[in-house]
N, C-alpha and C positions, 0 to 999 in steps of 0.2 A: 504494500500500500504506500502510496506518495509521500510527503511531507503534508501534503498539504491536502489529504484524506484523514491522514490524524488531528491536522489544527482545526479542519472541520468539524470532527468530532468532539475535540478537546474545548473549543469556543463553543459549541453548542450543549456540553456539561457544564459548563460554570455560568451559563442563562438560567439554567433549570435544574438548581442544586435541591428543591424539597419533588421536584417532579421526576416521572425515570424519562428516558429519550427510548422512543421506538423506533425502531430500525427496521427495514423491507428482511434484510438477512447480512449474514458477513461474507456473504461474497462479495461484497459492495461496499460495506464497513468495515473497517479494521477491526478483528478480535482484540488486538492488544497492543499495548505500545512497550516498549523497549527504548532505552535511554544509556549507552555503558558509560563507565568511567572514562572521562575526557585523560589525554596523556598526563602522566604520573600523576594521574587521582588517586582515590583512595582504595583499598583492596576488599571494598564491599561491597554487595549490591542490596538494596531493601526490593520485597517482590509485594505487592499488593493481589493474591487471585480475586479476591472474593468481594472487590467494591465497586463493581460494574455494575452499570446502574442501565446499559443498551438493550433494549428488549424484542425480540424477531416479534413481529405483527403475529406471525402463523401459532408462535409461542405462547403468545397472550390468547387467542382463540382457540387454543385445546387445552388449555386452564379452567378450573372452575373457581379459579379465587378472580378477588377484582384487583385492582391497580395498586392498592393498599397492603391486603392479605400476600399476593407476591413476594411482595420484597423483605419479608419478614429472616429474611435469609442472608438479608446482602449488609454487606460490610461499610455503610454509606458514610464518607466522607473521608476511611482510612487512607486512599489515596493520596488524598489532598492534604492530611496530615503528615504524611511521608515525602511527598514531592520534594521538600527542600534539601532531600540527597544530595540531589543533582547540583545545588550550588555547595555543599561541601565535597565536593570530587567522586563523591559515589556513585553507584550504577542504580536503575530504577527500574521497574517492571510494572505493570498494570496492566491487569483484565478491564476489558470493555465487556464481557458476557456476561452477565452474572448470574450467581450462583445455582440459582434454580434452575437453570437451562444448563450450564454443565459445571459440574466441580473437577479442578484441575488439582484439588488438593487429596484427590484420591488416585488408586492403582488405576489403567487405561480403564481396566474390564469389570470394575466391582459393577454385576450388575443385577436386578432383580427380577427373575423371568415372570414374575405374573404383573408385571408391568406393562409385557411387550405381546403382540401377537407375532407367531412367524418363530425359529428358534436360535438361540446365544450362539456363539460359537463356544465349542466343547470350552475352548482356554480361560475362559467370563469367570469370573469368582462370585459364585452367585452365593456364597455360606460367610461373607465375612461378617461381622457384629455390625461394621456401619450400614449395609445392605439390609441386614435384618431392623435396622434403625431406622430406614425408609431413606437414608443420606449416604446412595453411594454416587459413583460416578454420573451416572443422571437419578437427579435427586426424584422419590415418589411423595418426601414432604417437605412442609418449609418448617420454622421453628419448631414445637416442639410434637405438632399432632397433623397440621390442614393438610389434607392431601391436595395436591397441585393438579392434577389430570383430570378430565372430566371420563375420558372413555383411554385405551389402553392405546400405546404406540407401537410403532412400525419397528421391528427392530433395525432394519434399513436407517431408520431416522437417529438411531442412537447408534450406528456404526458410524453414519457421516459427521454426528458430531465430534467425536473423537478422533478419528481419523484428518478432518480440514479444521478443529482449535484446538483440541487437545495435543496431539504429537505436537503441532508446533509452534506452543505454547512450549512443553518440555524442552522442545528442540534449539528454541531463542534461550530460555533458560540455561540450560546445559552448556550452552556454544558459548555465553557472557561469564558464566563461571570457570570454566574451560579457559577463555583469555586471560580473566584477573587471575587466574592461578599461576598460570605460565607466565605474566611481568614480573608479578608478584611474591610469587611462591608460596603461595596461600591464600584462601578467601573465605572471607565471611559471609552469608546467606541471612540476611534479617526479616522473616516470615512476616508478612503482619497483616495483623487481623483484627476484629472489634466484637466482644462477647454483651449479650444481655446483662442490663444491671442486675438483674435478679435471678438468681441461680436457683434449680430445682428440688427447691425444699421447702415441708409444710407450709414452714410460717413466708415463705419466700423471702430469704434472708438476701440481703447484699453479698456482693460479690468484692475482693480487692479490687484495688484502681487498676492493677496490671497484672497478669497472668504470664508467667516467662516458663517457654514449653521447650527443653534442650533433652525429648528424651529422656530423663535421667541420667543426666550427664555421657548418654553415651553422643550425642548428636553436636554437641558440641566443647569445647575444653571447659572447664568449669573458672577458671580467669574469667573468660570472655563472658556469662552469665551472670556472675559476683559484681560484674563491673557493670552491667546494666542497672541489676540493682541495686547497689548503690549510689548510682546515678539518679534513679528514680527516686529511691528515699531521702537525698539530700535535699527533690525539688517539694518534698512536703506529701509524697505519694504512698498507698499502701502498696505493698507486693509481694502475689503467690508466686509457689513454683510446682510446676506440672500437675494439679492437682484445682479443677479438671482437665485441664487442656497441657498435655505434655509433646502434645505437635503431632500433626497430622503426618500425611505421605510425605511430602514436599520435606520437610525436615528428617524423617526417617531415611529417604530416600539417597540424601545429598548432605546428609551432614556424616561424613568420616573424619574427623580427628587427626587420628595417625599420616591423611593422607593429607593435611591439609588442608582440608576442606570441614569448615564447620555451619552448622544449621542452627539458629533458633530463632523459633517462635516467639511473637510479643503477639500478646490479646490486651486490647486497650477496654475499658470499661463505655459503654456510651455512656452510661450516665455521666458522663464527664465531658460531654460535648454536644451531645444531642438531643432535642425529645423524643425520644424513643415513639411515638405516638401516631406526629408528622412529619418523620425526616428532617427537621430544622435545624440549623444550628442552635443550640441554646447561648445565654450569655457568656458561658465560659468558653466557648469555644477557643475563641484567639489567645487566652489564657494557655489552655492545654498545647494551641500549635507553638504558642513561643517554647516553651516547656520541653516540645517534643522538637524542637530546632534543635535546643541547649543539649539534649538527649544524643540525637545523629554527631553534630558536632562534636561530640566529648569522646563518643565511642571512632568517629574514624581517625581522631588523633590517635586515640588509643593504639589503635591498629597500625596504625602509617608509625607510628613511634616505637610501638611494646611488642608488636607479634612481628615483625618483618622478620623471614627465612630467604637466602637466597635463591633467585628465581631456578624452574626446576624446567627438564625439558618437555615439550608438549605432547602430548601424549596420541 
């Protein structure tokens, strides 16, 4: 897609940040945008899958939620709270699909066959726990119950999606991490993502400000996690760890340690930025982006200063 297929896009998201943008399809719209580290930036990239807010016309018509119920899924505004990577030398990533129409944060094939009419291919992991959660590769609900689909799909329609966003979504992914490793010799992977203020229990208790998902320390060095959180706690912030969210595929996937390459997840609280209600900014918002500026900023010195290894050959 052009430059100037995405600044279409990108100008036409920041007109209608409480509304979604509907789209004919991505053959025609960009899925995603990619941004790498400009020369001798920084050796990290932040990925946003889940704050697409672009919706295929055909998508919303084999939905039985409305324009509201939909997006109970999406990550709104994480994007834009991560954007300013790119002015401290990092690399950037962002979904324009979002979530309910495909999750990039799972394996190609988690799929659920009484979903589709037609049959999986044998290799489809139709038994993992997120599949059995209704949230796998194509989601069957959004937060924690709506079912999304009015009548069952094609499975044609769920091999295409995977096949022309999914692979190359990975494929942009892997190729940016792939070069920051090889200047580098090492890179950081900063997942991020935005959970409900209210976590799943009786009384619906609060959730911390920040959830930091490293695997259990296998996905990323435990340095590199210590040091976000304490980042965050110096700016006045609470913060869990992996517990519930210890990082999806995308972190498990690409976060090896040994090899240089580290993964973690950050889940930002909306209550901290949005109303949860109508997609709106709330009053703190600008608050939280300065906050999460001081945040990016502190961890890519981190990195450019604490973690440099010399660069290794490309693989």
């Amino acid at each position: 897609m052009s430059d100037t297929g995405h600044t279409r896009v990108r100008d036409a998201l920041e007109t209608v940040w409480i509304r979604m943008l509907i789209v004919d399809d991505f053959s025609t719209s960009p899925a995603f945008e990619q941004i790498g580290p400009r020369d001798g930036g920084r050796p990290i990239l932040f990925n946003s899958p889940h704050s697409g807010r672009c919706y295929p016309q055909s998508f919303l018509d084999a939905s039985r939620l409305d324009t509201v119920q939909i997006r109970r899924s999406e990550d709104t505004f994480v994007d834009e709270l991560f954007r300013p990577a790119i002015d401290h030398g990092a690399g950037f990533m962002h979904a324009f699909f979002p979530r309910a129409f495909l999750d990039v944060n799972r394996e190609p094939y988690e799929l659920d066959p009484s979903m589709f009419h037609g049959s999986l291919p044998t290799y489809a992991n139709v038994r993992s726990i997120r599949v059995a959660g209704g949230l796998g590769t194509i989601a069957r609900i959004v937060s924690e119950s709506e079912e999304i689909y009015a009548q069952s799909l094609s499975v044609e329609d769920a091999i295409d999606r995977i096949e022309t966003i999914y692979k190359p979504y990975h494929a942009a992914l892997r190729n940016m991490l792939g070069a920051i490793r090889s200047q580098a010799g090492m890179a950081i992977l900063i997942d991020c993502h935005s959970m409900p203020s209210l976590g799943r229990t009786p009384m619906g208790r609060g959730r911390p400000d920040f959830i930091l998902g490293d695997r259990y320390g296998s996905s990323c060095a435990s340095d590199i996690t210590s040091t976000v959180a304490a980042k965050l706690k110096s700016l006045g912030y609470t913060v869990g760890r992996n517990k519930p969210y210890a990082g999806g595929f995308i972190t498990e996937h690409y976060g090896r340690p040994t090899d240089h390459l580290h993964a973690l997840q950050i889940e930002v609280n909306r209550g901290l930025y949005m109303n949860e209600a109508d997609y709106s900014r709330s009053r703190d918002f600008s608050r939280l982006a300065d906050d999460l500026d001081n945040l990016i900023g502190h961890l890519c010195d981190y990195a450019q200063n604490c973690l440099g290894v010399p660069p290794i050959a490309a693989e």
